[in-house]
N, C-alpha and C positions, 0 to 999 in steps of 0.2 A: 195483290199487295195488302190486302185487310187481311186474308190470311196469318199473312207474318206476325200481324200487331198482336195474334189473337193468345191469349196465354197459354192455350192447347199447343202453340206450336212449337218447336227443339229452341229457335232462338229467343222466343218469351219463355221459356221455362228455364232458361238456363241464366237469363238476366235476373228470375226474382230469384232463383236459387244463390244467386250470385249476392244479392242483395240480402237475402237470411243469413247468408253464412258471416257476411260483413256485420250485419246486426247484431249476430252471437257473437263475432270477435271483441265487438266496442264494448260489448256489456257481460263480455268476460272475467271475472276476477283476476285468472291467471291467464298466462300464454302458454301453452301447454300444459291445461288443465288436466286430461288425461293421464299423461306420463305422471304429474304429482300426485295424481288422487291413487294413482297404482303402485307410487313408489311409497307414499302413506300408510297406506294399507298394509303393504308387505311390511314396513317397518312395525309399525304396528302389531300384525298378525305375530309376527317372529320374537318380538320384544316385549309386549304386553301380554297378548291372548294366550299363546302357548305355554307359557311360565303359571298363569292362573289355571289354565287348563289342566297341567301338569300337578299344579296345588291341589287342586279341585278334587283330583282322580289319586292320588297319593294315602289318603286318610284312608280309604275305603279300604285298605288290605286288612285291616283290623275287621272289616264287620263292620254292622249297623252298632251293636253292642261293645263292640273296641269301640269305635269313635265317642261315642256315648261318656262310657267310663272314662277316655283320655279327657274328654272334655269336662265333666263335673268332678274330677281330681283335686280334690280340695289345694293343692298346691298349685295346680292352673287356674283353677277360679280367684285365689287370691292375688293370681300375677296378673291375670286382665283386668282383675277390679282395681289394682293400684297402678297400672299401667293408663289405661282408660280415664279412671275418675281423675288422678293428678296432672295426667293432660288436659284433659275439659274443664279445669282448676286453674292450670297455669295460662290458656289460651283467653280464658275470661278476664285474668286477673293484666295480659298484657293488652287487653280491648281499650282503657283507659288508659295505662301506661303507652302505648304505642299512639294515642289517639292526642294525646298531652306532647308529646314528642313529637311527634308530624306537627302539629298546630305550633309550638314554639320553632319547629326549625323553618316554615315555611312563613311565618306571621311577623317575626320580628327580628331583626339584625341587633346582633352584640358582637362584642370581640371573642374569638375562639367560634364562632359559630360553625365555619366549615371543619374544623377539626370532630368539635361533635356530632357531623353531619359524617364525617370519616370512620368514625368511631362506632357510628350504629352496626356497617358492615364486618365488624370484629369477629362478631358471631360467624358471620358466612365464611372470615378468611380465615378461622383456626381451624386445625385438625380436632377433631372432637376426641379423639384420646387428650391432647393438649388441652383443652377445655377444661375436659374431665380433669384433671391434673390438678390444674390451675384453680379452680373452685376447689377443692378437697384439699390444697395446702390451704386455703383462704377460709375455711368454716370447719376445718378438722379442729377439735380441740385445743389445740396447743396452737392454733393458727391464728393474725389478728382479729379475723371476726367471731372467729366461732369459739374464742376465747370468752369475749364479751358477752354472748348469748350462755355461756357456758355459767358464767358468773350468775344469772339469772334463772338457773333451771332450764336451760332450753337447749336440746342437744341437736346440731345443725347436721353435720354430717354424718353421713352412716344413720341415717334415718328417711324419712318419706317427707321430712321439712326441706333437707337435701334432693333429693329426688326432683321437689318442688324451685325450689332455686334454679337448678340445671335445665329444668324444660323451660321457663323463664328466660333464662340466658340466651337459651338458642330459637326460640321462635318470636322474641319482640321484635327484632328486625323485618318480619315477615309483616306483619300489621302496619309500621313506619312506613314500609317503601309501597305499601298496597294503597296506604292513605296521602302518598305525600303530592304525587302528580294529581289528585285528583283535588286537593286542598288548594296548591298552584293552582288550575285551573278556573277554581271558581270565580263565579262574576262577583266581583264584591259591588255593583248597583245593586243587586238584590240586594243584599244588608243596608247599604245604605240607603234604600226604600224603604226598608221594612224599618227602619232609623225615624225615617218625617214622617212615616205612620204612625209613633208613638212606643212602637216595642223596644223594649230593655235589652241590657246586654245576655241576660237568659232567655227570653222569648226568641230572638236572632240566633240564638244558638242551638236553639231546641225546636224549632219552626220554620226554620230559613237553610242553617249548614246542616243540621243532621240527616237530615232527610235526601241531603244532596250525596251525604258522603255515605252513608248508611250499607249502601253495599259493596263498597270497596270495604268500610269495615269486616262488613262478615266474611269479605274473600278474603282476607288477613287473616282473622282470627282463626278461618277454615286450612290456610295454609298453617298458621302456628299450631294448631290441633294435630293433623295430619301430619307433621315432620316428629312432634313432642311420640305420637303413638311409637313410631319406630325407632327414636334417637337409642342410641345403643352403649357407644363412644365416650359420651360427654355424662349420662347416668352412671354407666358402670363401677367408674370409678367412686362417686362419692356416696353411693347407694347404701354400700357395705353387702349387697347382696346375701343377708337372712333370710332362707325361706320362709314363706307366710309372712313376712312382714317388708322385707324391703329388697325382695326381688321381682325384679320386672319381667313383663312379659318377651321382648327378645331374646334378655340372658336364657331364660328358661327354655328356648329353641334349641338356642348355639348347646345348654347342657345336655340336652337330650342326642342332639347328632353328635354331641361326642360321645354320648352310651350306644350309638347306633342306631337309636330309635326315630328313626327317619319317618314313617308314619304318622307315630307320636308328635313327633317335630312340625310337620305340615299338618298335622290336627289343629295344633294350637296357630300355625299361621293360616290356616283357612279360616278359623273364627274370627281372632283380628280383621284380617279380610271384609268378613262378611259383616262385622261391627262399622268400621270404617267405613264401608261404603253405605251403610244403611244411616251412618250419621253426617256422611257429606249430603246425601239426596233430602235429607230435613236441612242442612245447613242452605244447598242450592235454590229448595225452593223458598225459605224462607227470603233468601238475593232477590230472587226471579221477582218477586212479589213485591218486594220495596221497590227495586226498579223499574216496574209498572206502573206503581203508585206517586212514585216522582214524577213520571212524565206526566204524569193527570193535570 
């Protein structure tokens, strides 16, 4: 009879086996962990890796020396440097605009509040040719705004000031909604502590919520950076697309595949690429780090 109790024996091993597997079920994520992490994968493999893959291996027909040349083509290096630098420009400049905006839509009730709570989504529900459109009637010349700038010296579209508008338009929404649940969220007793301790409405602001919201910031401005790199749709139009001066790195793909230079074409998307991702992993760890530093 001691026998049976001993854990060497079929019915002790088969009770604590029984008891492991109950334990991994409870502190499981998912239920059918397996089948998702495989159907993941595949989706993944199929829709990510192989497309990069495919990027990756494309340039190379050219040679060490093609890819080279495609790449330091004084008309590709001006399409990444204004493609690039006016994104990392427009993304900065919506960090406070998008940061000003979550904080009045979440802080304070007026009349029309939920309309301009509606209205941020604009960006995400137009067609970006319509966009595109829509801006270039608005800051062409002859158009109400770009009349007025026009009157001043200051030519808006069909320039890199346009350019600047358009990436603006379409990635502030991306910072709003990155910042707004997390603005809701907060304990407003921390402020109101840090209140009967003596600090100001800037110490509370700059000691208390930045610190809090700080990386949902940078995941906004990372999302607005990252969409601006690729926007195609909503640039195009009011660009004017002048080589060396106000053509972007996209157009300059779509132009090359349509001279057949398919090579060419994944030359210049594999740098993109490889830009991008070398400036999300500065953007991630700088998140990683704040959000460390918060929970401290």
């Amino acid at each position: 009879m001691t026998e049976a109790l001993l854990p060497s024996s079929p019915v002790a091993g088969g009770a604590v086996g029984r008891r492991r597997r109950s334990r991994w079920v409870e502190h499981s994520i998912l239920p059918g962990f397996p089948l998702a992490l495989g159907i993941t994968l595949t989706y993944l493999g199929a829709i990510v890796v192989l497309p990069l893959i495919a990027l990756a291996i494309r340039p190379w027909e050219l040679g060490v020396h093609g890819v080279w040349h495609a790449l330091t083509d004084d008309r590709v290096a001006a399409a990444l440097k204004l493609s690039f630098g006016l994104s990392a420009i427009a993304a900065l400049v919506n960090a406070p605009l998008g940061l000003l905006l979550a904080w009045t839509l979440t802080r304070y009730e007026f009349p029309g509040r939920r309309i301009l709570d509606a209205l941020v989504d604009l960006p995400f529900a137009l067609p970006t040719a319509v966009a595109g459109i829509a801006l270039t009637a608005i800051y062409a010349p002859n158009g109400p705004l770009g009349s007025l700038f026009a009157k001043v010296g200051i030519k808006t579209a069909f320039s890199p000031i346009g350019i600047f508008i358009a990436l603006v338009f379409i990635g502030l929404p991306f910072v709003v909604r990155a910042l707004q649940p997390v603005m809701q969220d907060l304990d407003h007793e921390v402020e109101e502590a840090a209140q009967t301790l003596g600090a100001n409405s800037f110490q509370r602001a700059i000691h208390v919520v930045l610190p809090a919201i700080a990386p949902s910031l940078i995941s906004g401005v990372s999302l607005a950076f990252a969409r601006a790199v690729g926007e195609y749709g909503s640039v195009v139009f009011i660009a004017g697309n002048l080589p060396m001066k106000t053509e972007i790195a996209p157009l300059l793909i779509v132009i090359k595949l349509e001279q057949y230079d398919y090579a060419g074409a994944a030359a210049v998307g594999l740098a993109m690429v490889a830009i991008s991702f070398g400036t999300l992993i500065v953007i991630n760890t700088a998140q990683i780090f704040l959000a460390r530093r918060g929970r401290r």
